[in-house]
N, C-alpha and C positions, 0 to 999 in steps of 0.2 A: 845146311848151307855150308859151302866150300869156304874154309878158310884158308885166304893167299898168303903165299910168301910174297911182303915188298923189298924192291931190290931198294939199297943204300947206303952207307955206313953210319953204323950206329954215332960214332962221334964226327962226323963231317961238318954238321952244322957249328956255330960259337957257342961255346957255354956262356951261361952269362954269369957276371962277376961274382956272385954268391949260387953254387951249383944246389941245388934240392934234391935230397934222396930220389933215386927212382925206381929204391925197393917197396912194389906197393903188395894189396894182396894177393897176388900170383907170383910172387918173386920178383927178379930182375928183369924191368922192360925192355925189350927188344924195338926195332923198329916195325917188324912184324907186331908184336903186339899191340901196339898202340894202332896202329892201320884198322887191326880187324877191331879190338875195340870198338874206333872212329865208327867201323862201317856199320855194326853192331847196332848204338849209339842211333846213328841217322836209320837202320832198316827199322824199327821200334818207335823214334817219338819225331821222325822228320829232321833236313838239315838244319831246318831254327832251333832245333834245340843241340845243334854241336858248338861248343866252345872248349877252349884249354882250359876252362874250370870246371865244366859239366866232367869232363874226358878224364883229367885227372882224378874225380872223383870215383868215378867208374872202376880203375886202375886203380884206386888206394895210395894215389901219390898229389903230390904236390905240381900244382897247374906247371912253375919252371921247370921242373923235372923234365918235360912232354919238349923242351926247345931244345935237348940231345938230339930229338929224333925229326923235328918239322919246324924250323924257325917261325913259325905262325901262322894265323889261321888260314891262308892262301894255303901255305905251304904243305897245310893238313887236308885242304881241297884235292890239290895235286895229287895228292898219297891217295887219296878215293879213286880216283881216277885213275891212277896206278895201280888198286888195287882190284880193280873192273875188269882191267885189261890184262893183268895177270890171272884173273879168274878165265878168262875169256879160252887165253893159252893154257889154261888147264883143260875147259874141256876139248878144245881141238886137239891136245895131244894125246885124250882119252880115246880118239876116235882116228888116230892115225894111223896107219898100218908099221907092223912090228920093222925093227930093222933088218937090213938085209935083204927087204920086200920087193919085187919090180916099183920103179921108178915110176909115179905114174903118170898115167898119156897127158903131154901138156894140150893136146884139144878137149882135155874135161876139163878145165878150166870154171865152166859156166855152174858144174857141178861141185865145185871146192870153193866158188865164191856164194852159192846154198850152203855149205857146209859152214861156212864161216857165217852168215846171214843166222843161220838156226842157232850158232853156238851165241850170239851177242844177244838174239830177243830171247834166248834162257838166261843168262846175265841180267839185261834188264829187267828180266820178270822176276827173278830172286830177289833185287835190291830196287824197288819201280821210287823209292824217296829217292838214292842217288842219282839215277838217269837224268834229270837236269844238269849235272854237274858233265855230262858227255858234250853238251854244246855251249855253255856259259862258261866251262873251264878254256876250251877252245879258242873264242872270241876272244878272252883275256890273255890267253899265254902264247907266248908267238913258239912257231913252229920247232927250233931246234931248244927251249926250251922247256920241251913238253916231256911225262916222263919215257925214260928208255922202253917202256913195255908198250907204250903208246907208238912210238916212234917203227917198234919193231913190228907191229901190225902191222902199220903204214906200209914199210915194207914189204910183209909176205903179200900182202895184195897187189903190190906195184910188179915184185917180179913175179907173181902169176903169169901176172896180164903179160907181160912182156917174154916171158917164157912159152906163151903160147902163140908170139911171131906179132902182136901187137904192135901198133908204130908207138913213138913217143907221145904225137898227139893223141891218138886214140888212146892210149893207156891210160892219160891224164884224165880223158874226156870220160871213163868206163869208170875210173878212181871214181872223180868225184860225182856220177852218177851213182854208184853202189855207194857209199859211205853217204851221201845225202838218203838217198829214198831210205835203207836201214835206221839212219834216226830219227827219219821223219816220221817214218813208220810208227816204231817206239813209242815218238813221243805223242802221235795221235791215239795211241791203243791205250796211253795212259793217261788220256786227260780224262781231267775230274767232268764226271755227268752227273750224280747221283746229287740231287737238291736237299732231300730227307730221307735219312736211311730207314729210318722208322714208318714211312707210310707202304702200304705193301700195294695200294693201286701204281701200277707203274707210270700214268700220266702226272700222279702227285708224288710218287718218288723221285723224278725227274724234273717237277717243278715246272709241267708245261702252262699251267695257269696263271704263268710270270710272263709268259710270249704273247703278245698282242697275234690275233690269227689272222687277222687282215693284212698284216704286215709280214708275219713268219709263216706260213700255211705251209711251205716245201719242207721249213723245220722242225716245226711240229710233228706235220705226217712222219718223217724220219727221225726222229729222235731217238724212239724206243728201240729202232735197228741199229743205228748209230754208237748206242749207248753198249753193245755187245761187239764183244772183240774179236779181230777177226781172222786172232790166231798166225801161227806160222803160214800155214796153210796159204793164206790172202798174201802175208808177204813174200811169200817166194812165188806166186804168180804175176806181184807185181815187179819183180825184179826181173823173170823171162820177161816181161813186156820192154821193159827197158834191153835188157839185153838185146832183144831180137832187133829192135830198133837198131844198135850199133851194130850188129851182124847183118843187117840188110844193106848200111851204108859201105 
């Protein structure tokens, strides 16, 4: 698993009035390390189990130590999220053409917003505990103070679009069509199905003897297809679908 660099100064937050080591045991915390920690932390026992005392322990320091780098636990959300989205720009510049390269055609556009589509469901698939925190950090944080590596995604999709002769309304209207279906997507592929892991018939692993059949009979029959994912593959077929829609209009 890719571990991010997060942007910020190490001392930008208030110390508080009695500072705590924050030599723990890896040496002197970073903001970086406390992030990957965090992320660490939540990919292993879930975000109920992140707190500045779980976190601190992890690190080998002391819970105030941790308010150098994240004024609290919001503020340790933010940094997941921050640090998703700098994973994200890791791999799209894994897969960028070297400098110096032709510029490329802004009518591929539909193919660089795939590109970006396949690098965010590898993202969510390496950390599938964080991925909640891509639409409940959202809801709560208002837009300009969301972090910079969030912001700057925003961007390269806005000037795609508009680089490729889009108007301002369409652009808006294709934003938040791609950025919707991508976490909707996610967050379908990741919901919990599995009732009991342990029974190995798939209708009792699934727990269909919990659905009245008279009542659920279309969910039932689908369940056990439902219950499989349906990969990149599904999602970038349902993202031409959208596109083509805005390309016909």
């Amino acid at each position: 698993m890719a571990k991010e660099r997060a942007r910020g100064k190490d001392s930008g937050a208030a110390a508080p009035a009695r500072r705590a080591s924050d030599r723990g045991h890896y040496g002197r915390l970073s903001r970086e390390r406390v992030l990957t920690a965090a992320l660490d932390l939540v990919d292993e026992e879930g975000l109920s189990a992140l707190s500045m005392r779980r976190l601190g322990a992890r690190l080998g320091v002391e819970a105030m130590a941790l308010y150098r780098y994240a004024e609290g636990k919001d503020a340790l959300l933010d940094g997941l999220v921050e640090a998703l989205y700098l994973e994200l720009v890791e791999r799209l510049s894994a897969g960028s053409p070297p400098e110096g390269a032709t510029p490329p055609d802004p009518a591929a556009w539909r193919g660089e917003l795939h590109r970006i589509a396949r690098a965010m469901y590898g993202v969510c698939m390496a950390h599938p505990q964080a991925v909640p925190l891509l639409t409940t950090r959202m809801l709560a944080v208002p837009l300009a103070r969301r972090p910079l590596a969030v912001l700057k995604e925003h961007e390269r999709v806005l000037a795609l679009l508009r680089d490729a002769g889009l108007g301002p309304d369409r652009t808006a209207a294709v934003f938040r069509a791609f950025t919707g279906w991508v976490l909707g997507y996610v967050s379908v592929e990741l919901r919990a199905m599995v009732d009991n892991p342990e029974e190995k018939d798939p209708a009792f692993r699934l727990g269909l003897h919990r659905m009245p059949p008279q009542e659920l009979p279309r969910l039932r029959e689908s369940a056990e297809t439902l219950a499989v994912r349906g990969g990149p593959e599904s999602l970038e077929a349902g993202l031409d679908a959208l596109l083509d829609r805005f390309a016909a209009g």
